[in-house]
C-alpha positions as a Python dict, from the first residue, in 0.01 Angstrom:
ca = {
    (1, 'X'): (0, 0, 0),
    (2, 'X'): (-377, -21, -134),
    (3, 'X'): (-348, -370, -114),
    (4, 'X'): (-226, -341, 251),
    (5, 'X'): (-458, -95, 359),
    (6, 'X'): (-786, -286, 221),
    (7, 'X'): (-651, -682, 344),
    (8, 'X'): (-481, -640, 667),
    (9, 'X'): (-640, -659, 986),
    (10, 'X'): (-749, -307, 1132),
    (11, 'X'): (-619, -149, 1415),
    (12, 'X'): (-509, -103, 1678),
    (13, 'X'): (-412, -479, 1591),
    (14, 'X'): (0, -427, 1591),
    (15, 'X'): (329, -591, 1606),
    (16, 'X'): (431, -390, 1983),
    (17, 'X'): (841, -457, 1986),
    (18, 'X'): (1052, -293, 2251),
    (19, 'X'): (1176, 72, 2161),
    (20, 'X'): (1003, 28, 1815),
    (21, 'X'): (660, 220, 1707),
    (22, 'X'): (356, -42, 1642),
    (23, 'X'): (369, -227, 1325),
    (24, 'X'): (84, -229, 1171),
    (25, 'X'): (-131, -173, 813),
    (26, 'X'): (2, 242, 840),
    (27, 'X'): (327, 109, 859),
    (28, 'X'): (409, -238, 736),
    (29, 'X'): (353, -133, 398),
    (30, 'X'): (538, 184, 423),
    (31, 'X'): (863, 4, 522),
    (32, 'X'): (830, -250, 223),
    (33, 'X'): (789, -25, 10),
    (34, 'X'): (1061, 189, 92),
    (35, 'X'): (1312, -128, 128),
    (36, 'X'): (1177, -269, -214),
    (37, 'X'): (1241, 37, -395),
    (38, 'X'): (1621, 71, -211),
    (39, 'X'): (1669, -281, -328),
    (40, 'X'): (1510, -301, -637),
    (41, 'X'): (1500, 66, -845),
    (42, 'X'): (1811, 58, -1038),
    (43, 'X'): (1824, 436, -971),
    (44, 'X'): (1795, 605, -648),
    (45, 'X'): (1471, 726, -532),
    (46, 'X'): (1489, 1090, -430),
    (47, 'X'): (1271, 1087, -81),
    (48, 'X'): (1324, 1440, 35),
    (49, 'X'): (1122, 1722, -147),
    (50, 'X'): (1239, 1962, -359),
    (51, 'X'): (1016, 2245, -189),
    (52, 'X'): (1211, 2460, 121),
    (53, 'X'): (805, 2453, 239),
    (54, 'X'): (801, 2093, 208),
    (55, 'X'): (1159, 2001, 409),
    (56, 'X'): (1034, 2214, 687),
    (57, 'X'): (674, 2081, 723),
    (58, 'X'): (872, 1751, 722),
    (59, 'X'): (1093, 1852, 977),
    (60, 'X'): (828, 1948, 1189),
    (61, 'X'): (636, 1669, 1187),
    (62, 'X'): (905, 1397, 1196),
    (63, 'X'): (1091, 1576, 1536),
    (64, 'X'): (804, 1787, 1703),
    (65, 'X'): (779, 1488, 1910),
    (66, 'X'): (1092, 1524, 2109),
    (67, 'X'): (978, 1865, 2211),
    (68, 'X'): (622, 1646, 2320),
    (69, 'X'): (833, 1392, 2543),
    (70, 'X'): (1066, 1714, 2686),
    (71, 'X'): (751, 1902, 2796),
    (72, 'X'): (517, 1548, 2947),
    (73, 'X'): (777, 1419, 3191),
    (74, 'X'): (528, 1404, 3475),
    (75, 'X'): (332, 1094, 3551),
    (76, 'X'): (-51, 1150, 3562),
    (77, 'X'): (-252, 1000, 3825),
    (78, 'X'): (-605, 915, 3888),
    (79, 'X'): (-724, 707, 4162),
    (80, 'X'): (-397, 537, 4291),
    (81, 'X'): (-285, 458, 3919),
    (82, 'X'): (-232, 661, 3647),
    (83, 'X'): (-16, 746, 3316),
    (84, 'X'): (358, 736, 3288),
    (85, 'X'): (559, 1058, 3228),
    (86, 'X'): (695, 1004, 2889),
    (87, 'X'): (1080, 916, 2824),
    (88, 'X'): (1350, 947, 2575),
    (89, 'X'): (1259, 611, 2462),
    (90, 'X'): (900, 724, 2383),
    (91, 'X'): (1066, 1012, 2163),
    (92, 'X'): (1264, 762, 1991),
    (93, 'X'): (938, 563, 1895),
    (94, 'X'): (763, 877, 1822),
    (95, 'X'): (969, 1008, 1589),
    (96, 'X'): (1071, 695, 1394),
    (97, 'X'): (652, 632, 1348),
    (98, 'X'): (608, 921, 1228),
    (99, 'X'): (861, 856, 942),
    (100, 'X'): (723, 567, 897),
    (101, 'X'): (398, 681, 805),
    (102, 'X'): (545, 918, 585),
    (103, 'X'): (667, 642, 349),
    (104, 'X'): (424, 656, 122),
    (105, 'X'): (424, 1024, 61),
    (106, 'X'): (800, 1026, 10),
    (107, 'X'): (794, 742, -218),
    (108, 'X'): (484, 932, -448),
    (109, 'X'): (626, 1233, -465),
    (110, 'X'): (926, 1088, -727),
    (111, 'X'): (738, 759, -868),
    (112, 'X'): (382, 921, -883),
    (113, 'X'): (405, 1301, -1040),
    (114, 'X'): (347, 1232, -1410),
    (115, 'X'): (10, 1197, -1581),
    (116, 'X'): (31, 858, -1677),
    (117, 'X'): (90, 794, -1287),
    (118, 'X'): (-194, 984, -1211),
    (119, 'X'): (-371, 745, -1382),
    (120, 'X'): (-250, 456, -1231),
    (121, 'X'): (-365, 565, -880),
    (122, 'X'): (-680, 599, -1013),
    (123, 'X'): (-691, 301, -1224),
    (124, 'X'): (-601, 73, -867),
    (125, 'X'): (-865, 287, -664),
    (126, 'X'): (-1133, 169, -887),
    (127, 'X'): (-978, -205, -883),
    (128, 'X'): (-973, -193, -499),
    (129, 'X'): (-1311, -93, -491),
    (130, 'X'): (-1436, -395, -707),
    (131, 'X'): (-1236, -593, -514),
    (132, 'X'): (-1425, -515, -215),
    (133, 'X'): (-1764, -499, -366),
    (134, 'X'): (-1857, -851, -256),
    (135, 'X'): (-1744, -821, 71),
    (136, 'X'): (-1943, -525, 133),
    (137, 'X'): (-2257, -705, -13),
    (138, 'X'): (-2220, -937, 261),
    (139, 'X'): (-2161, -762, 521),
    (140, 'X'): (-2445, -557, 431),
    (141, 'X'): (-2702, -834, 392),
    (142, 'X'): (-2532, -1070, 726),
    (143, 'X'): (-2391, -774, 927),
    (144, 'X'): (-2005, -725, 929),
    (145, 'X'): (-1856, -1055, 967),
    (146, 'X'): (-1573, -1098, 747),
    (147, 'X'): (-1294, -939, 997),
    (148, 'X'): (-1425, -1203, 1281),
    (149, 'X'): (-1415, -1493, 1061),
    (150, 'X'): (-1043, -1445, 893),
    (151, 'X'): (-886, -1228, 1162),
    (152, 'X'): (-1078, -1384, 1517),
    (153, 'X'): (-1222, -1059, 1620),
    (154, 'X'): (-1456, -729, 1585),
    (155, 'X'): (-1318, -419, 1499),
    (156, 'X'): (-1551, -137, 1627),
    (157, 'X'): (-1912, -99, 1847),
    (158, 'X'): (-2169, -370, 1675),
    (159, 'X'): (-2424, -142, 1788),
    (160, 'X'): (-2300, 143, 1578),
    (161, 'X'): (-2274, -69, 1263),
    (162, 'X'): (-2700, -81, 1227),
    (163, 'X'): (-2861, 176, 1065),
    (164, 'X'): (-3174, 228, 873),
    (165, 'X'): (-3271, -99, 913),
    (166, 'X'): (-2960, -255, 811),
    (167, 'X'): (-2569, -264, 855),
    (168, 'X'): (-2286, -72, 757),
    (169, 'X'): (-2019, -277, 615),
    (170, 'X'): (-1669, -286, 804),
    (171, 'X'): (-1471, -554, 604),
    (172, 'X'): (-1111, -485, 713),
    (173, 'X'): (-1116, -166, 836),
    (174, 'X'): (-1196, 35, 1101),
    (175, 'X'): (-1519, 168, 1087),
    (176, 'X'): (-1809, 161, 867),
    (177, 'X'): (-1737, 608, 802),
    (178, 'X'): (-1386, 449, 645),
    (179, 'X'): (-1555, 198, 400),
    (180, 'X'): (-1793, 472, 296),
    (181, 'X'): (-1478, 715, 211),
    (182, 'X'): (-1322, 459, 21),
    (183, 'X'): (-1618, 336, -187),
    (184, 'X'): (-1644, 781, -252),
    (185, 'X'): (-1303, 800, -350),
    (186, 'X'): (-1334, 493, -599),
    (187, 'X'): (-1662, 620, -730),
    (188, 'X'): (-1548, 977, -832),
    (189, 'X'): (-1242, 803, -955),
    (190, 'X'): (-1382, 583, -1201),
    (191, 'X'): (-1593, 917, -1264),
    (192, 'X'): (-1281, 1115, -1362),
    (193, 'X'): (-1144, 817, -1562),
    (194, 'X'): (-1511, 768, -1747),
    (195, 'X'): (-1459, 1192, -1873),
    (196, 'X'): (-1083, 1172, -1949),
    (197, 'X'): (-1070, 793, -2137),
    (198, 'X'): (-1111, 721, -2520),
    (199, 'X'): (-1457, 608, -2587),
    (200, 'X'): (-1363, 311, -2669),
    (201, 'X'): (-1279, 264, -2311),
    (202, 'X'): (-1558, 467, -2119),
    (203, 'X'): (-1821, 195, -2115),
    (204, 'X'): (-1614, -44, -1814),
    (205, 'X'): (-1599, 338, -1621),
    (206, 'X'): (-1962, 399, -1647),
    (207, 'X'): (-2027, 85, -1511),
    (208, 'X'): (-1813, 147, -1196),
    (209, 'X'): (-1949, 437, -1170),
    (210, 'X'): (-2296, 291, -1131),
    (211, 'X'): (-2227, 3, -874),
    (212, 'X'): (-1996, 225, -678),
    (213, 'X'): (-2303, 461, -647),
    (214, 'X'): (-2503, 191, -537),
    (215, 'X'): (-2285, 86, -279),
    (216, 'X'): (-2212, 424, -128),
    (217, 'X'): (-2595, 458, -38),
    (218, 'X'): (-2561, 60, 123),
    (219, 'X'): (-2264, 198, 308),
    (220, 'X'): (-2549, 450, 526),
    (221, 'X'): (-2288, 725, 577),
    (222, 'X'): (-2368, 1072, 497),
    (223, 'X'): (-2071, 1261, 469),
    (224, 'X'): (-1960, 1070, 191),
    (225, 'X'): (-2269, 1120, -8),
    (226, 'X'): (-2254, 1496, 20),
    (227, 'X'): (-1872, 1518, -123),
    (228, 'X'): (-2042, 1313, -425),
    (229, 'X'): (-2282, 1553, -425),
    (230, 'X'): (-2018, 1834, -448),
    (231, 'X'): (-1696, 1713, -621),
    (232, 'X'): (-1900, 1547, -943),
    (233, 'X'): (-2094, 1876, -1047),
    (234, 'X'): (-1732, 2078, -935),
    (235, 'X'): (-1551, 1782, -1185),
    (236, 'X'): (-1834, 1866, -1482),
    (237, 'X'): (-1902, 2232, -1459),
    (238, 'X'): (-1523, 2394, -1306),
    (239, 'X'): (-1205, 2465, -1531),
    (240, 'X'): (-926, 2200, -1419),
    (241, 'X'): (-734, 2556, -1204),
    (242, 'X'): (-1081, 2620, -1077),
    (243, 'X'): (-1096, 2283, -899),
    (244, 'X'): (-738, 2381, -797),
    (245, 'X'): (-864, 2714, -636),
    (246, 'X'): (-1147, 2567, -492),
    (247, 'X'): (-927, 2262, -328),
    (248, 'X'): (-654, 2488, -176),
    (249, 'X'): (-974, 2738, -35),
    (250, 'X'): (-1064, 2428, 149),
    (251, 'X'): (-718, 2267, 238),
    (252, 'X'): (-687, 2660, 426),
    (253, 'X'): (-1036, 2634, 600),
    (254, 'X'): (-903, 2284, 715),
    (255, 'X'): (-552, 2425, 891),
    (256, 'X'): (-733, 2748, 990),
    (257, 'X'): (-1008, 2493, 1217),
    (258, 'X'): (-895, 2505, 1537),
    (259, 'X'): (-854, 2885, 1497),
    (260, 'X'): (-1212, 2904, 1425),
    (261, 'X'): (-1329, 2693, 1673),
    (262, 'X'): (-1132, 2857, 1988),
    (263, 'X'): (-1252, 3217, 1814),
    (264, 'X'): (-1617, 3041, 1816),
    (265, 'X'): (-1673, 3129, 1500),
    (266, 'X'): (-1788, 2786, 1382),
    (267, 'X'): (-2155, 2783, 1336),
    (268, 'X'): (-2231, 2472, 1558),
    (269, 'X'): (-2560, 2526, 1601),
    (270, 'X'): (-2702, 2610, 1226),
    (271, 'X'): (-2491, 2212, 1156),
    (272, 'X'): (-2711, 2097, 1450),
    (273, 'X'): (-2972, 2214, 1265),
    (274, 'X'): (-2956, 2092, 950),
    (275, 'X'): (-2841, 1722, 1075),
    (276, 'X'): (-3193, 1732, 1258),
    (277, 'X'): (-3369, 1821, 920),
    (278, 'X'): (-3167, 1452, 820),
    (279, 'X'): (-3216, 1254, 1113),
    (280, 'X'): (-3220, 1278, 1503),
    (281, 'X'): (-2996, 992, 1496),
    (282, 'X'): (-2701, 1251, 1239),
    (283, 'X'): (-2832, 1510, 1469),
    (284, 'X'): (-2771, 1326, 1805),
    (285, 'X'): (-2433, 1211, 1615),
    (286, 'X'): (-2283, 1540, 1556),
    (287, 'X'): (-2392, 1701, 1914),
    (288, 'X'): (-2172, 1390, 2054),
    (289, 'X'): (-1865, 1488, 1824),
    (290, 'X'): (-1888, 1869, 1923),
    (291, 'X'): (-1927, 1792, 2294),
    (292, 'X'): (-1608, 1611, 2324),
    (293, 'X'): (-1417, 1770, 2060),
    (294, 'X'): (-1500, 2117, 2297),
    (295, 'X'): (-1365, 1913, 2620),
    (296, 'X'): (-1055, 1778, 2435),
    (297, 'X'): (-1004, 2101, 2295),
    (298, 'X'): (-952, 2245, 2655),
    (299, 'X'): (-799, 1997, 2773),
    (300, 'X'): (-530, 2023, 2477),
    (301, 'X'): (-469, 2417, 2562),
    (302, 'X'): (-365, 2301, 2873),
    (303, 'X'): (-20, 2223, 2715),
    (304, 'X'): (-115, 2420, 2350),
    (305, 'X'): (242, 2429, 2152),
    (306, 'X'): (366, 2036, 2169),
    (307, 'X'): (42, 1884, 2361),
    (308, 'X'): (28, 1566, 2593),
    (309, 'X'): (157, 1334, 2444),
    (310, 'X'): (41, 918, 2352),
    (311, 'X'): (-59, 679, 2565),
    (312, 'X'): (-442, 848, 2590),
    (313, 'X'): (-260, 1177, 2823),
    (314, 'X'): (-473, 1411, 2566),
    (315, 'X'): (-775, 1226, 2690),
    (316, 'X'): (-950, 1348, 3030),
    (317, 'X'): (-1008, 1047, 3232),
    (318, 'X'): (-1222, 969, 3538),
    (319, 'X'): (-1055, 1054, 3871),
    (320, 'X'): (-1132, 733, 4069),
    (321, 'X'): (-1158, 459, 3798),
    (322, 'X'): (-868, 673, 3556),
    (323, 'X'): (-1074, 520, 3295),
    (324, 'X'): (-1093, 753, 2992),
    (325, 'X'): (-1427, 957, 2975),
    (326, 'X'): (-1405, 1143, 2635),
    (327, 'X'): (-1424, 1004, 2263),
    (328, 'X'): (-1155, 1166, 2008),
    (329, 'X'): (-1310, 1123, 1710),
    (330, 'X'): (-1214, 1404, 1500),
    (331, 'X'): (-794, 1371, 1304),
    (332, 'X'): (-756, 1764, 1375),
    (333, 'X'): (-832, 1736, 1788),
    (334, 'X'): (-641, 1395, 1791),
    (335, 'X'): (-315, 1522, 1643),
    (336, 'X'): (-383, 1879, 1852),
    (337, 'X'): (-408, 1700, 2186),
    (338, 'X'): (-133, 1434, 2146),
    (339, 'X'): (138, 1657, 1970),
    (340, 'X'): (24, 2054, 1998),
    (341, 'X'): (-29, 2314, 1785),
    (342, 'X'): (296, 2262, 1612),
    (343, 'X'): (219, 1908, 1548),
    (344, 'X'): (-115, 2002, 1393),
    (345, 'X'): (55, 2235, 1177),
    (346, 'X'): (327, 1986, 1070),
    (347, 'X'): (78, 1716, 995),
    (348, 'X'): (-185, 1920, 792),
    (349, 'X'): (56, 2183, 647),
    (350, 'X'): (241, 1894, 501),
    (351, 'X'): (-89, 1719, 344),
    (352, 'X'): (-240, 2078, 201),
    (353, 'X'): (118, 2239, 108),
    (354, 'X'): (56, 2037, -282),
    (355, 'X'): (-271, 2214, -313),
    (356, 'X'): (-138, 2575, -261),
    (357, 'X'): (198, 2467, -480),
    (358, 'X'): (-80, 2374, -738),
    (359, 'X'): (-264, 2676, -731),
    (360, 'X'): (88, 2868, -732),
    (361, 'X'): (229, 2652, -1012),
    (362, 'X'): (-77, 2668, -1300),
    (363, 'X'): (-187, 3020, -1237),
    (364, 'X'): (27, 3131, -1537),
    (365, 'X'): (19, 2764, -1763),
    (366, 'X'): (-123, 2719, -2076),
    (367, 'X'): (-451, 2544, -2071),
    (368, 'X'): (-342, 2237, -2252),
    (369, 'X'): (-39, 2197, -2016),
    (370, 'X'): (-244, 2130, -1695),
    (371, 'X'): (-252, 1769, -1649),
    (372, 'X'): (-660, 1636, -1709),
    (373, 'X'): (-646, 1493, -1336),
    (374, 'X'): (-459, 1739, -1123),
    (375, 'X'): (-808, 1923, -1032),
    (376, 'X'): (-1024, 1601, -976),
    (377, 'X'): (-756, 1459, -775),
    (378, 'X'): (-681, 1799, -546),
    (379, 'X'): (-1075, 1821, -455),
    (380, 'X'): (-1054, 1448, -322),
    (381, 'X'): (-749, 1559, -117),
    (382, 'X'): (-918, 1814, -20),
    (383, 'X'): (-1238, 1670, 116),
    (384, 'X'): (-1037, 1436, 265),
    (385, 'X'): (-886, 1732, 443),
    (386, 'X'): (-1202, 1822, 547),
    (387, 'X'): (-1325, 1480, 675),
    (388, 'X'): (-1031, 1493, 894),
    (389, 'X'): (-1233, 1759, 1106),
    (390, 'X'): (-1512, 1497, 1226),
    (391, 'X'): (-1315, 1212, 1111),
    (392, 'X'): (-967, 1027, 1147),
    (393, 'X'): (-1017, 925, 801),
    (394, 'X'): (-617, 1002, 748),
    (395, 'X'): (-514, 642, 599),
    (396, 'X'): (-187, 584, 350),
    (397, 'X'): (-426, 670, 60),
    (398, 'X'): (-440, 1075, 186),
    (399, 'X'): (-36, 1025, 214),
    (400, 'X'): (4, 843, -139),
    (401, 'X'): (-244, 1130, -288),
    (402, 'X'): (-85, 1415, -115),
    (403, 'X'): (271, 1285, -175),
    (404, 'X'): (182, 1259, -565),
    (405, 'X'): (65, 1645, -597),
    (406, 'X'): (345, 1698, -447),
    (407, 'X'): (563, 1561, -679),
    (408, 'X'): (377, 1696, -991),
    (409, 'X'): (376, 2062, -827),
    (410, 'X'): (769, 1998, -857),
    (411, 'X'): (743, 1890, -1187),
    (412, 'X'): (602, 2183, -1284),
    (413, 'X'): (794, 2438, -1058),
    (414, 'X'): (1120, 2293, -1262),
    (415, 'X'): (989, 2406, -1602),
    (416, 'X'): (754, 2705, -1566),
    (417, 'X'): (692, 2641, -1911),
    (418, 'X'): (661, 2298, -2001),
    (419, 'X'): (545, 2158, -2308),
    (420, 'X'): (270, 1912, -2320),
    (421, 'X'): (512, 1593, -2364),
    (422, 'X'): (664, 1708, -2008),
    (423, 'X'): (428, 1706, -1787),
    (424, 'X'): (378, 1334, -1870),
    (425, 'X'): (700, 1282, -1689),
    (426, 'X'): (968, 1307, -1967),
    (427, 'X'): (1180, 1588, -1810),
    (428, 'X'): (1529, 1524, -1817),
    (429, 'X'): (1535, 1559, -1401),
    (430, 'X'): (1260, 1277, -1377),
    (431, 'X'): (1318, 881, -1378),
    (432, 'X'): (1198, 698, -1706),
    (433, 'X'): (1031, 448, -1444),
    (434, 'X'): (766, 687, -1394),
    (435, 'X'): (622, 711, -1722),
    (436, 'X'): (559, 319, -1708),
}
């Protein structure tokens, strides 16, 4: 799925076939994976979660679109043309997407809840990150290129790839914000693998550590740069349940967003503020995210419980042209517009529920039978959560994450008191495969 994610081209590049969702690097991956571990596990893979919480979040956000196609029946015009009113085919596609891209957290939660799995994730992270270290060197020193010359076009705006006097790298994915997250996540985990590996081993970490660094500042993007700021102090100075604690705090603020923002009790201005003290470019930046995310926002309480729909109906569009006239850039106002308040509440219910099992599960544990990772790896999910506000940075590496805290939230709900040699995976309820 890593592999997938970094080496296929972005989208909205798709396989389109009739009555099908859009095959693409979300959802390619997920179905191999899920049809290689049907065919190839010699013991079945348990995909639905343990957790009542869990089975209903799922629920929700696998079937809230039927309710979305029942409620958008009517066409939308502008200017002679328009939108088509959604059908039972569209519900059909809708649904069996959102399955889809659920692959990879129903496939983590069983093969990726032990320690030594743990591990593993963050083990490839670092990989994938080397692996694109010379691409990004490129790109930085010839402008993004590479996605042109093996895939025959440009992904995003050109002119929003120069900054500071230079480029922002792209490679294969989306934007230059997405490379940035990436090259954070790898950094602070080769960070977490440089405090928790024998010495013997540390030296390879500290030296990941040290290019990733460098290449986070050649990616130009700020928000990653703070969340280094924040989780590597939080990963040095906090108790492994503190980290918990602080990630499930956030994970709420996340879900609780939209609540804030139609209470106005997010403090636009004093962000304004402080992005000016950056740049007037960050400032001029945000003021463009809050001004749309206010119209779509209104436009989405139009039709609040199971939104408008796909097809751009969340968008507001001009009335002769129809031509869309806003810019969704934000996960949270995406999913609210296109599938409602319930939808929002499936989608980021299901990717915070670990956290709060987390914090519920290791309340009472014994120090030494908290696994070394769980905290590191819940404060990347959650300021990924967080990033979803401004940014659709929701990619199969938030599902694979999420999926695996999942898992080990189980793992530790089915003991309550496990002993140290457990929560490595060697329950009698858990596959041997995972302690590979």
């Amino acid at each position: 799925m890593l592999g997938a994610y970094l080496l296929l081209p972005p989208l909205p590049t798709s396989f389109d076939f009739p009555l099908l969702p859009p095959f693409n690097k979300n959802t390619i991956p997920n179905v191999t994976a899920l049809l290689l571990c049907v065919v190839l596990l010699p013991q079945r893979t348990p995909l639905v979660p343990q957790s009542l919480a869990a089975r209903c979040l799922l629920a929700v956000f696998i079937f809230s679109p039927i309710f979305t196609v029942l409620n958008n029946p009517e066409p939308l015009i502008f200017g002679g043309e328009g939108l088509p009113g959604l059908k039972v085919t569209d519900a059909l596609a809708l649904c069996i997407n959102q399955a889809i891209l659920l692959g990879g957290f129903l496939l983590s939660r069983p093969l990726l809840n032990s320690i030594n799995a743990q591990r593993d994730l963050l083990v490839a992270l670092v990989i994938g990150a080397l692996f694109y270290t010379l691409p990004i060197l490129i790109e930085v020193r010839l402008s993004p290129q590479i996605n042109t010359w093996v895939y025959g076009f440009f992904q995003h705006v050109f002119s929003q790839t120069i900054r500071a006097g230079g480029f922002r790298p792209l490679v294969f994915l989306e934007h230059g914000i997405w490379v940035a997250f990436f090259i954070m996540t790898a950094l602070v985990a080769a960070f977490i693998l440089w405090r928790s590996e024998p010495l013997a081993k540390r030296t390879r970490y500290i030296w990941a550590v040290v290019l990733f660094s460098v290449l986070l500042i050649l990616c130009k993007t700020l928000g990653p740069v703070i969340f280094v700021v924040f989780l590597i102090p939080a990963i040095i100075l906090l108790p492994n349940r503190t980290q918990i604690r602080i990630a499930a705090v956030l994970a709420f603020f996340a879900i609780l967003y939209p609540a804030l923002k139609s209470a106005d009790l997010v403090p636009t201005n004093t962000l304004l503020s402080l992005a000016q003290k950056v740049s007037g470019e960050r400032a001029y930046s945000l003021q463009f995210r809050f001004e749309n995310e206010d119209l779509l926002a209104v436009r989405a309480r139009e039709k609040p419980l199971f939104g408008w729909g796909s097809w751009g109906r969340n968008h507001l569009h001009d009335p002769v042209t129809g031509s869309i006239s806003t810019v969704s850039d934000g996960q949270w106002i995406i999913t609210f517009g296109v599938f409602g308040i319930v939808g929002f509440l499936g989608e980021f219910g299901l990717l915070a529920l670990p956290l709060f099992l987390l914090w519920r599960e290791t309340r009472h544990l014994p120090k030494g039978a908290v696994s070394p990772y769980i905290g590191p790896l819940s404060l990347l999910l959650a300021v990924n959560l967080i990033d979803l506000i401004p940014n659709a940075t929701l990619t199969p590496m938030t599902w694979l994450l999420s999926g695996a805290l999942l898992g080990h939230a189980e793992l530790l709900r089915r003991g309550r008191t496990l002993k140290p040699l457990d929560i490595y995976g060697a329950t009698p309820d858990t596959p041997a495969r995972t302690l590979i």
